[in-house]
C-alpha positions in Angstrom: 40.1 169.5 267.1 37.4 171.2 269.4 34.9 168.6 270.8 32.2 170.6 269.0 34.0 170.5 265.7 31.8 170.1 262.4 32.9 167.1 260.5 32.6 166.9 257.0 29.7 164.0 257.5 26.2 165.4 259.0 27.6 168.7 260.2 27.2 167.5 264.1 29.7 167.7 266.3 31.6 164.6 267.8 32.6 164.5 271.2 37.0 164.3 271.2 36.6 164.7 267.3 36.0 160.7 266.7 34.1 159.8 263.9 30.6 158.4 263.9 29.7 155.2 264.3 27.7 153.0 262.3 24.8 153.6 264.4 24.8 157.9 263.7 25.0 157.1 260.1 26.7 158.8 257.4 25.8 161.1 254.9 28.1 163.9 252.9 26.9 167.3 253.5 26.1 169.2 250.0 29.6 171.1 249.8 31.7 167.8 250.2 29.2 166.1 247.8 29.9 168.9 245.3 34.0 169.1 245.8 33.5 164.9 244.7 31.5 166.2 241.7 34.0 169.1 240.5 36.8 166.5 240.9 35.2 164.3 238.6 34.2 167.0 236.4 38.0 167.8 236.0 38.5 164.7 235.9 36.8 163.7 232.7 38.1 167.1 231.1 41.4 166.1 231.9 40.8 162.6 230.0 39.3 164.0 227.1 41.7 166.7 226.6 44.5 163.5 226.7 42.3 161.8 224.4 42.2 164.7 221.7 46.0 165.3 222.3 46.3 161.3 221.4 43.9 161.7 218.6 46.6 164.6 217.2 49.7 161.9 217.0 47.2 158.0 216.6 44.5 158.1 214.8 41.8 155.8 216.3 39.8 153.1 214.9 36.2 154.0 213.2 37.0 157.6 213.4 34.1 159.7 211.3 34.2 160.9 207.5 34.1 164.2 207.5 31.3 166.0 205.0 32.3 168.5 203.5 30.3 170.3 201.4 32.0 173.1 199.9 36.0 173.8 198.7 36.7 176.0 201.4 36.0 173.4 204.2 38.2 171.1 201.5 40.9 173.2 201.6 40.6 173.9 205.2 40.3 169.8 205.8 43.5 169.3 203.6 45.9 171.8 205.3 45.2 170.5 208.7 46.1 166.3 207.6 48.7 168.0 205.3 50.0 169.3 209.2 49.4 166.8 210.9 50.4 163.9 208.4 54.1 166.2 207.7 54.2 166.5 211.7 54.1 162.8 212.2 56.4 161.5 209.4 59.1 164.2 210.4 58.9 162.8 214.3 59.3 159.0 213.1 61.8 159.7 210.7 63.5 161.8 213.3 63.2 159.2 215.7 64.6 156.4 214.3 67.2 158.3 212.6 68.3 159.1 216.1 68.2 155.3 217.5 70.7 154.5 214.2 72.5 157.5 215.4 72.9 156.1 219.0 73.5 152.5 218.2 77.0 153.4 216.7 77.6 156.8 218.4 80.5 155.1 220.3 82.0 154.2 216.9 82.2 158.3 216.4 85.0 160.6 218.0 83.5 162.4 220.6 84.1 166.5 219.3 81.8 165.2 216.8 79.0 163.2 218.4 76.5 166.1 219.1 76.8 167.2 215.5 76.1 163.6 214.4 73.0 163.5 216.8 72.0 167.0 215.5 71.5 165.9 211.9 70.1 162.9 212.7 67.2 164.6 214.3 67.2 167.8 212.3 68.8 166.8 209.0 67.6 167.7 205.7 66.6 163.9 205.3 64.1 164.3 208.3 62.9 167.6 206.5 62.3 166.1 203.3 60.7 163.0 204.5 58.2 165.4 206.5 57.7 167.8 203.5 56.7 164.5 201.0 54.3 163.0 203.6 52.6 165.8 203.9 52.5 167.5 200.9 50.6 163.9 199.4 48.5 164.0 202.4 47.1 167.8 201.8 47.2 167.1 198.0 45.5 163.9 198.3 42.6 165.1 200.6 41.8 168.2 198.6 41.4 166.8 195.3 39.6 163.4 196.8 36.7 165.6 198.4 36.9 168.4 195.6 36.4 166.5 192.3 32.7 165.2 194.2 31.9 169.2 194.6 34.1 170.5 190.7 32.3 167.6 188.3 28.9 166.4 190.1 27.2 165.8 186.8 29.3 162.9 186.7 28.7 161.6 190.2 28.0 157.6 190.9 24.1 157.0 190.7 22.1 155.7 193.2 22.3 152.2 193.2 19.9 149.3 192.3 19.0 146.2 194.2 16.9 143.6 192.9 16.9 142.1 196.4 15.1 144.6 198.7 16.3 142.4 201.3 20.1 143.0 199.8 19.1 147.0 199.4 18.1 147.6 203.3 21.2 145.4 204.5 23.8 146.8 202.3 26.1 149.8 203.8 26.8 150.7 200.2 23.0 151.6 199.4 22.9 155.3 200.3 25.2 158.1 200.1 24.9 158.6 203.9 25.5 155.0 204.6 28.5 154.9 202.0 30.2 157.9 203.4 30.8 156.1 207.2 29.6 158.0 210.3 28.7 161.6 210.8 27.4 163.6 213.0 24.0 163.2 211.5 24.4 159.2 211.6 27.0 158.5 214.5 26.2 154.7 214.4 26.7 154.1 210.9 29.9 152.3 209.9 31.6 151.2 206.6 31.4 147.6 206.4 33.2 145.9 203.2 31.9 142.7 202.0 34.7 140.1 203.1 33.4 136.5 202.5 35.8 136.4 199.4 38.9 137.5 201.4 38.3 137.8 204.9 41.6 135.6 205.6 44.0 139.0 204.0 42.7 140.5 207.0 45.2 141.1 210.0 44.1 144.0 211.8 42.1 142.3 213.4 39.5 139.5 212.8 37.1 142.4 211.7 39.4 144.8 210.6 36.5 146.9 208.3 34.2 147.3 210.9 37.3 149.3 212.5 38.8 151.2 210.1 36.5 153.8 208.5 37.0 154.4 204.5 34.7 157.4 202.9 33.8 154.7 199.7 34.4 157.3 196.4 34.8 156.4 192.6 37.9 154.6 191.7 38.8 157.4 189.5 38.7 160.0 191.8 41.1 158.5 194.0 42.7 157.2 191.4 43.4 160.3 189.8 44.3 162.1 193.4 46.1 159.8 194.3 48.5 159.8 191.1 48.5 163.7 191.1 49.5 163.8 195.0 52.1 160.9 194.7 54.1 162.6 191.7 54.2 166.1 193.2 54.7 164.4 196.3 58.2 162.2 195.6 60.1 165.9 194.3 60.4 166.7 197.9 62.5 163.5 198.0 66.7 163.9 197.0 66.8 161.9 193.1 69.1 158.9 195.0 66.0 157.8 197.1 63.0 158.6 195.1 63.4 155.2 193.3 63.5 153.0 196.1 59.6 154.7 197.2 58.9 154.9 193.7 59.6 150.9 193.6 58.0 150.1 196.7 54.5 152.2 195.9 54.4 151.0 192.3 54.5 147.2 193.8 52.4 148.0 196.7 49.9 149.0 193.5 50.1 145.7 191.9 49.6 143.9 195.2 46.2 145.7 195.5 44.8 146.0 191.9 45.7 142.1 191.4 44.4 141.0 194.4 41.3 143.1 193.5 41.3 141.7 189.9 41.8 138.0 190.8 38.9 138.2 193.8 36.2 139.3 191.2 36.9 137.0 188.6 37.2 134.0 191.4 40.9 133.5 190.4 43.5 131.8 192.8 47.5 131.0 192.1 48.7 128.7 194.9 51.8 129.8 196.7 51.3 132.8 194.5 53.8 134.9 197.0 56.4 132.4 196.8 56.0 132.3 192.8 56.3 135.8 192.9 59.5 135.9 195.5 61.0 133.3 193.2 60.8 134.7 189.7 62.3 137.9 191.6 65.3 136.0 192.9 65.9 134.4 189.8 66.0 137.7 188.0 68.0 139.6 190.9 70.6 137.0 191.5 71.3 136.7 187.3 71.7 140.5 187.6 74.2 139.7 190.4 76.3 137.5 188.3 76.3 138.8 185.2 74.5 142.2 184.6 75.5 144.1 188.1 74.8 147.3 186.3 71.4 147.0 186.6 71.2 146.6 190.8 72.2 148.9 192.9 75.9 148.6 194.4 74.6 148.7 198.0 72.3 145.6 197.0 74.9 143.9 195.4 77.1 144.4 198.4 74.1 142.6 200.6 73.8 140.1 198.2 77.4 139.5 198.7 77.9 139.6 201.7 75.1 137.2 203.0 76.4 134.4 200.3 79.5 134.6 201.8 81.1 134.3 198.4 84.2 136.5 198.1 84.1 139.9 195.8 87.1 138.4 193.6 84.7 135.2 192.7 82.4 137.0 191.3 84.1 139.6 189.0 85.5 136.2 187.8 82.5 134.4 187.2 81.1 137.7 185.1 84.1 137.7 182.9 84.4 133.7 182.5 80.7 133.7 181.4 80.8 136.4 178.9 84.1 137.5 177.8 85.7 134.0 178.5 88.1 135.5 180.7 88.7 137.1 183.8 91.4 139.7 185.8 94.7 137.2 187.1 94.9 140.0 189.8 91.3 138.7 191.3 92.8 135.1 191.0 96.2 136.3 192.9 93.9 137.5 195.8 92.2 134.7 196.1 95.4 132.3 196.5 96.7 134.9 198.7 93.7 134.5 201.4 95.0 133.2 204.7 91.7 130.7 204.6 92.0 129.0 201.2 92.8 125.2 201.3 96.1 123.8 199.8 93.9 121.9 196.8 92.0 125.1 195.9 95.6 126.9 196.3 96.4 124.4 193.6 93.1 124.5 191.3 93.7 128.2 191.1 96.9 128.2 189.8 96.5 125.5 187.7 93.6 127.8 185.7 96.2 131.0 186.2 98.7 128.8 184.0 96.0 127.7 181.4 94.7 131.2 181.2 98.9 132.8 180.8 99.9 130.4 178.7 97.5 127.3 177.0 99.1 124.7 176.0 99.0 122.8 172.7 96.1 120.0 173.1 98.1 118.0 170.4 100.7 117.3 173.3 98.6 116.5 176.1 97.6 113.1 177.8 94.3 113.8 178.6 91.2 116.3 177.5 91.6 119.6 178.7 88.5 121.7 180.3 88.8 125.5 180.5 86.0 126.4 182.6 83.6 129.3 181.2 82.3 130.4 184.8 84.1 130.5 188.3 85.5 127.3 189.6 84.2 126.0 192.7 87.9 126.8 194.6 87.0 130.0 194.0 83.2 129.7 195.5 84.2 128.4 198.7 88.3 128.9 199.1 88.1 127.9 202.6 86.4 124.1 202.1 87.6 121.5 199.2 84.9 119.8 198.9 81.6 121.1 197.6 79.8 118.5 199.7 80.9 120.8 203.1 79.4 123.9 201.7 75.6 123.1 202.4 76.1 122.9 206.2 78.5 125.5 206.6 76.9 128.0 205.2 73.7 127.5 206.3 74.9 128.1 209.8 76.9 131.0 208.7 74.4 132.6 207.3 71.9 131.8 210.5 74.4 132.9 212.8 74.9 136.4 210.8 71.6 136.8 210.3 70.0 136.1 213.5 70.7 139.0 215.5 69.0 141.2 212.3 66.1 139.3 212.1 65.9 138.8 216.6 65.7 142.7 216.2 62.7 142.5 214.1 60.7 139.8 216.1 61.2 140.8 219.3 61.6 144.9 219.0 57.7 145.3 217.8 56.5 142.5 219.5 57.7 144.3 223.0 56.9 147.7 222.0 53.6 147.0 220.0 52.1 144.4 221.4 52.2 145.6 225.0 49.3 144.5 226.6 49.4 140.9 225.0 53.1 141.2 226.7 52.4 142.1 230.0 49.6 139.6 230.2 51.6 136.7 228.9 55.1 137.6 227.9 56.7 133.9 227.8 54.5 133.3 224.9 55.2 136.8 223.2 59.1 135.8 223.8 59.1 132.3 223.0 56.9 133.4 219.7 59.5 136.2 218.7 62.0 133.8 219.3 60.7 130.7 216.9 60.4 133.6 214.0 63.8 135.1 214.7 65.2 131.5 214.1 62.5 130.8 211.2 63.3 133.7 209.5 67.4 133.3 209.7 66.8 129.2 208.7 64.8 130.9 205.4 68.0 132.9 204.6 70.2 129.9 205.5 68.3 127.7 203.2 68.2 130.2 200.4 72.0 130.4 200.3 72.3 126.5 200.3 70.0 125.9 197.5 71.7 128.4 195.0 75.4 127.8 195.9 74.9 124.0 195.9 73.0 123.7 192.2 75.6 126.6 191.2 78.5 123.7 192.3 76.8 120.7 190.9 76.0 121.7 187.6 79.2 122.7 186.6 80.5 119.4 188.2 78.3 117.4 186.0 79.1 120.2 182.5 82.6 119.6 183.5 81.6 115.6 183.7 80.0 115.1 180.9 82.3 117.4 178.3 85.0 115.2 179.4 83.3 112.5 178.7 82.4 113.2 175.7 86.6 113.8 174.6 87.3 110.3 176.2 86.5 106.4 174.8 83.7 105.2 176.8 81.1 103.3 177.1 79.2 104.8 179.2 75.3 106.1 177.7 75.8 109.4 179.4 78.3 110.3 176.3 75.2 110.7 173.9 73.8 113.6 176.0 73.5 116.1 173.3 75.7 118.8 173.4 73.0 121.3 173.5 71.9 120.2 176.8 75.4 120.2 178.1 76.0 123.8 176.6 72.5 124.9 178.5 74.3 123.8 181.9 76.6 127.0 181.7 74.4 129.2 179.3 73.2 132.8 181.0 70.4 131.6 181.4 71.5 128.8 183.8 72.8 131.2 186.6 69.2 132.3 186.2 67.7 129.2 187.6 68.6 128.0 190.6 67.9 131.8 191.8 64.2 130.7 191.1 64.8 127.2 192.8 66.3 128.9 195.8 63.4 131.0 196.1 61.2 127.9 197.5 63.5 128.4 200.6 60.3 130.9 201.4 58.5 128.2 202.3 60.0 128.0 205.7 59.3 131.2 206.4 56.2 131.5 208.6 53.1 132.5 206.1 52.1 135.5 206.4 55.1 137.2 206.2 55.5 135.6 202.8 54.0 138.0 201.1 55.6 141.0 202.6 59.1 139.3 201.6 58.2 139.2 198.0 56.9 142.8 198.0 60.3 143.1 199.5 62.8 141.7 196.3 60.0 142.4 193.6 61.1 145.8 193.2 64.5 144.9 192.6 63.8 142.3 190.3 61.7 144.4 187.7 64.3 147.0 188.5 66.9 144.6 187.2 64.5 143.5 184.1 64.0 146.8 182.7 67.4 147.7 183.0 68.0 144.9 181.0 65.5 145.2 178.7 66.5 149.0 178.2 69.7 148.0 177.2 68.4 145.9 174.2 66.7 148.7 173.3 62.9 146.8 173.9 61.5 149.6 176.6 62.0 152.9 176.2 64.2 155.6 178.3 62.0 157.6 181.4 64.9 160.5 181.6 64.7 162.3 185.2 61.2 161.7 185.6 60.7 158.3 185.8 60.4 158.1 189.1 57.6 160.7 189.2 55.6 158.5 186.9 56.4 155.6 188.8 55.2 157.1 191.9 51.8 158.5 189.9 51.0 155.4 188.8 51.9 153.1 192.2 49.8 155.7 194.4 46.7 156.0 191.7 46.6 152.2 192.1 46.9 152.2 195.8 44.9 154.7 196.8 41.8 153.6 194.6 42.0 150.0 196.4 42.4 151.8 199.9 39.3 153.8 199.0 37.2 151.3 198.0 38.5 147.3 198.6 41.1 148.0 201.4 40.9 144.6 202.1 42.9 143.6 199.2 46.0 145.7 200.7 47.9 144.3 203.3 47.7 145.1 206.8 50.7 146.7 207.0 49.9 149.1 204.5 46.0 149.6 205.7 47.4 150.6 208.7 50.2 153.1 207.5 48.0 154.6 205.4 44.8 155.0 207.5 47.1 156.9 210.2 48.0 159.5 207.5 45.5 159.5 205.4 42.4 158.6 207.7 38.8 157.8 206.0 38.6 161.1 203.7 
């Protein structure tokens, strides 16, 4: 550099190029000065544009109600969440559809593997799922912010405070404070009352002052919602539509009787773990002895996590109500390289009984036919029913803990970042506790039902004998209608419910996603019973349209007006796709 070289500081020269001391002072001629301010410029244009690309695929907290005053801008405000709601579902479903796909891609020859990838991304199931998203979203958003602008002669009144104090503090006074922030009130935000229920809140520890609802009349988002939601599940193939149709109409119930029960100062203890038990009970009597009304996939589950085998079962269902039972089932169980010499022996010993009875007249002792599945059958591999407890509880912990590790530690990593990278021995050692939490629930939950399934056939068998024998013993007078109630149907229904209070050990607030979980199935199993009796009547093929109608006109009213009685997990599913209007 030339000794007389303009630097980009005063404009003088320094001699040899050196920069200026301390002493010449510094100062940033105007074109340097402006180069910083065009770099920030950019800058900030660069965030923002990152920020409205975000906005496209997360919809932020608190984000405005848009007014729309006539049914163009409706329209025009429907297509673009229809878009942008179908968008989203088709990426997540594509998504994790492709991480299933990976995780047992070695298991598929290779010639094959980029076809299997293929559909997993671009299947029709990814389609579908898209197409049903967003069709509710673009249905749901016109008719919410139409019916308002089609029937205002029927629009809510102002309303009336006693309490002027109450009228100026309320959010719910005006129309322009109800409907959340706009560009003519950017500071205004829809606050719901909480004191009730402030403790359903998870979002955070003031989830409404986050999330931004436009507040509407039940009916209307009733009524759009039920419209949306049955149009909506036809994108759906028939085999899944009952599985949403389930999980909306119970999602519904949650709301409308947490809604119901907060007005009217109601509160059920434990009402989650009531509700998981009743649902067990029901699902697990289904199980046993009406498997037509579950699904064979959940019946497979439910099979496979009580470790009973497939043979004890079909057993137990003919036993209980025919009084019989297949000898092929009872051949495959002696034949199992696991089964003890004395169950070897029980088996055959009710094979014989079964083949050929013998004359009681001739016989030394009572004889007890069974009318349910013996307990060699329950657990061939262990004699003794007073083993079973312990080993299947860690069975079931040890098959059940790499499932339920997934589920701790997968969203605690991936959604909980910064809470990880500021402490993530805590996040761990958090994830961990409910990974072994949630596989103990299970564990327990098998014990409870398999040991009172053993123990009250132990004491039927126990007393019926005694009853045949000379004996002074007082348990001989137990009247023989409690006796017959200890292997009734409705017995196998009962320790289902008792087995339920395993829930108890799972950590609460996942309680009441668990029973929002099994309750489907369990009114799934009910009505298909009481269908059969002929007490409800048939739905045909579009039962699962009304289903749907009903769950989402009962959802979407609560999300529009008490979100608060939703759960979180729903709140937050919902505002993504559906936002505040």
């Amino acid at each position: 550099m030339d000794s007389g070289s303009v630097t980009p500081f005063t404009g003088a020269s320094t001699p040899g190029g050196s920069p200026p001391t301390p002493s010449e002072g510094i100062h940033f001629t105007s074109r340097r000065a402006m180069a910083s301010f065009d770099n920030l410029v950019a800058l900030a244009n660069h965030q923002e544009r990152l920020k409205e690309a975000r906005k496209m695929v997360w919809r932020d907290r608190g984000e405005p109600v848009a007014e729309l005053g006539t049914l163009r801008e409706c329209f025009e405000h429907a297509a673009i969440g229809g878009l942008r709601s179908g968008t989203l579902a088709l990426s997540i479903r594509a998504c994790v559809n492709l991480v299933l796909a990976l995780i047992r891609i070695h298991k598929v020859p290779r010639d094959i593997r980029f076809s299997v990838v293929r559909h997993a991304v671009f299947g029709s199931a990814t389609w579908r799922f898209g197409a049903m998203l967003g069709t509710f979203t673009a249905i749901y958003k016109f008719l919410l912010n139409a019916l308002p602008l089609l029937i205002p002669a029927i629009r809510p009144p102002p309303i009336r405070y006693d309490d002027e104090d109450e009228k100026d503090s309320s959010p719910f006074f005006s129309d322009d404070l109800e409907a959340g922030p706009t560009a003519e009130h950017p500071a205004t935000t829809l606050r719901v009352p909480l004191t009730k229920r402030s403790a359903r809140l998870s979002l955070s520890a003031n989830a409404q002052l986050a999330l931004v609802r436009k507040r509407t009349r039940k009916w209307h988002a009733a009524f759009a919602g039920a419209i949306a939601g049955g149009i909506a599940i036809m994108c759906e193939k028939r085999g899944r539509r009952d599985v949403i149709a389930q999980q909306m109409f119970v999602r519904g119930l949650q709301g409308s009787y947490n809604s119901f029960t907060t007005k009217r100062n109601i509160r059920v203890p434990n009402g989650d773990v009531l509700v998981f038990s009743l649902a067990c009970g029901q699902i697990l009597y289904g199980f046993l002895l009406r498997p037509d009304t579950l699904p064979r996939s959940y019946q497979a589950w439910i099979g496979q996590a009580a470790k009973v085998p497939a043979e004890c079962v079909r057993m137990n269902l003919g036993l209980v109500r025919e009084g019989s039972f297949d000898v092929a089932d009872l051949d495959r169980l002696v034949a199992r390289k696991d089964i003890t010499p004395s169950n070897v022996k029980d088996l055959l010993n009710l094979r014989s009984l079964l083949l050929s009875p013998p004359d009681p007249s001739t016989l030394s002792e009572p004889l007890y036919f069974p009318p349910y599945a013996p307990c060699s059958a329950v657990h061939p591999a262990l004699t003794s029913c007073s083993s079973v407890p312990l080993d299947r509880f860690f069975a079931v912990f040890k098959w059940m803990l790499p499932i339920y590790g997934a589920l701790h530690f997968i969203p605690a990593i991936l959604f909980k970042r910064k809470a990880f990278s500021q402490d993530p021995g805590k996040v761990l050692v958090r994830a961990g506790w409910g990974s072994m939490r949630s596989s103990a629930f299970l564990g327990a939950f098998v014990v409870i039902y398999q040991t009172m399934f053993c123990y009250k056939h132990k004491l039927h068998k126990y007393l019926t004998l005694l009853r045949l024998t000379k004996t002074s013993n007082p348990l001989k007078y137990v009247p023989q209608p409690f006796i017959d109630a200890l292997v009734s149907k409705a017995s196998f229904w009962f320790p289902g419910f008792m087995a339920g209070l395993a829930l108890f050990v799972e950590e609460k607030r996942r309680r009441g996603e668990l029973a929002m979980y099994v309750l489907p199935k369990g009114l799934e199993s009910a009505w298909g019973m009481l269908r059969g009796k002929g007490y409800v009547f048939r739905t045909g093929n579009l039962g699962e349209m009304w289903l749907t109608a009903l769950g989402m006109a009962m959802v979407m009213s609560t999300y529009q007006n008490d979100p608060q009685h939703l759960s979180g997990f729903v709140r937050r599913i919902l505002y993504q796709f559906i936002g505040p209007n």
